[in-house]
C-alpha positions in Angstrom: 33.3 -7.7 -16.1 31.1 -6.7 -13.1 30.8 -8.3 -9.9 27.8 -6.2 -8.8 25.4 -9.0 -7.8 21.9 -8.3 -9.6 19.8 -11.2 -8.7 19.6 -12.8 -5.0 17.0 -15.8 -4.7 16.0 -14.4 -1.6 15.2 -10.9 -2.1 14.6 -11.0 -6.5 16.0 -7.9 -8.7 18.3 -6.3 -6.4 18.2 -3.6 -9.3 15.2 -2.4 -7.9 15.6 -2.2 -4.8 15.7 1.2 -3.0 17.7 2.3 -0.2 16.1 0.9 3.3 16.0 5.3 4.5 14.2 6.0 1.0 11.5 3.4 1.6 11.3 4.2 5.2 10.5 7.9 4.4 8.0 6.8 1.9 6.2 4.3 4.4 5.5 7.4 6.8 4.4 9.8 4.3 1.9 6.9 3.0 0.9 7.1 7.0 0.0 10.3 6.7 2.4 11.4 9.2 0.3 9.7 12.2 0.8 6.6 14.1 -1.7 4.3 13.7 -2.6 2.0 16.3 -5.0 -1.1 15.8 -5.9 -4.5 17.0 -5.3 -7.2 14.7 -6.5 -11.2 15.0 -5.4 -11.9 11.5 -2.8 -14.8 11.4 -2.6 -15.4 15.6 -5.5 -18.0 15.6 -8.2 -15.6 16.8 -6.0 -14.4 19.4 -5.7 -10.5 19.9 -2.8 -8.4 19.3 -2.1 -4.9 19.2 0.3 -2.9 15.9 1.8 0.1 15.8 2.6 1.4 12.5 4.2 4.7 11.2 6.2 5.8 14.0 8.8 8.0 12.9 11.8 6.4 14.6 14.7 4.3 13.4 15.2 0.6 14.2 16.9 1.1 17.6 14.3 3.9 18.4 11.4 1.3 17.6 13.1 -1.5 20.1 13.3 1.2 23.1 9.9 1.8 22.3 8.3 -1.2 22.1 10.1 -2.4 25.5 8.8 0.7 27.3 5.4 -0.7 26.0 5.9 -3.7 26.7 6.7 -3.0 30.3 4.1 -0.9 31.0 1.7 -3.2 29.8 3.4 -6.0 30.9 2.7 -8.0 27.9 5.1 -9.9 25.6 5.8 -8.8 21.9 8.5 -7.5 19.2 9.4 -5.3 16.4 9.6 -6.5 12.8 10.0 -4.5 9.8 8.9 -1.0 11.2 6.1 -2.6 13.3 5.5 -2.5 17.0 3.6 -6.1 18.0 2.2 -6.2 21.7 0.4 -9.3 22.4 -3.0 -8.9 23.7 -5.6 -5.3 23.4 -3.7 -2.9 25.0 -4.6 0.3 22.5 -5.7 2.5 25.3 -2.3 2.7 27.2 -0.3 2.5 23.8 -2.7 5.7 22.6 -1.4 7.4 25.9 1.9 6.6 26.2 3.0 7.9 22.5 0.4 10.6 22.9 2.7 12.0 26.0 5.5 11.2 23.7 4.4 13.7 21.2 3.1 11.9 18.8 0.0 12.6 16.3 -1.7 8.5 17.1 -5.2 7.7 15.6 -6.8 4.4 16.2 -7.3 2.7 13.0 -9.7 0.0 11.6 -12.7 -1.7 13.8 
């Protein structure tokens, strides 16, 4: 008998899951490859804040990131799963920052 755990009531058909660098590498190529940066009100109560999806960096990469942002915005915010949160509209300085980075950044939505 098996001791391979199939079903967790937290995270369903563990079966099915794929390994967190699989997913990750789909997540960027659904991106298309760029960073996309956009201001979101959705779920803050109609307060602003600015995401940064696609970013090809792992989870440490993404926290030294996000507090170099942070800093030079001097704004408060986080990472979670594979997004980059800054509170406030700050898409101006994010688009220059990763843009001297290296990185291929579009604005996205309105």
């Amino acid at each position: 008998m098996s001791n391979r755990v199939v079903y967790s009531s937290d995270d369903g058909d563990l079966r099915k899951r794929r390994a967190p660098d699989v997913v990750r590498a789909r997540e960027l190529a659904a991106a298309g490859g760029r960073v996309k940066v956009r201001r979101e009100t959705a779920g803050r109560k109609g307060k602003g804040a600015t995401t940064i999806t696609g970013v090809p960096l792992d989870d440490a990469g993404l926290k030294q990131l996000a507090g170099k942002l942070k800093k030079r915005c001097g704004v408060g915010g986080s990472v979670k799963d594979g997004v980059i949160e800054l509170q406030g509209d700050h898409r101006d300085v994010v688009v220059e920052v990763l843009r001297a980075e290296g990185h291929d950044v579009v604005l996205a939505g309105g």
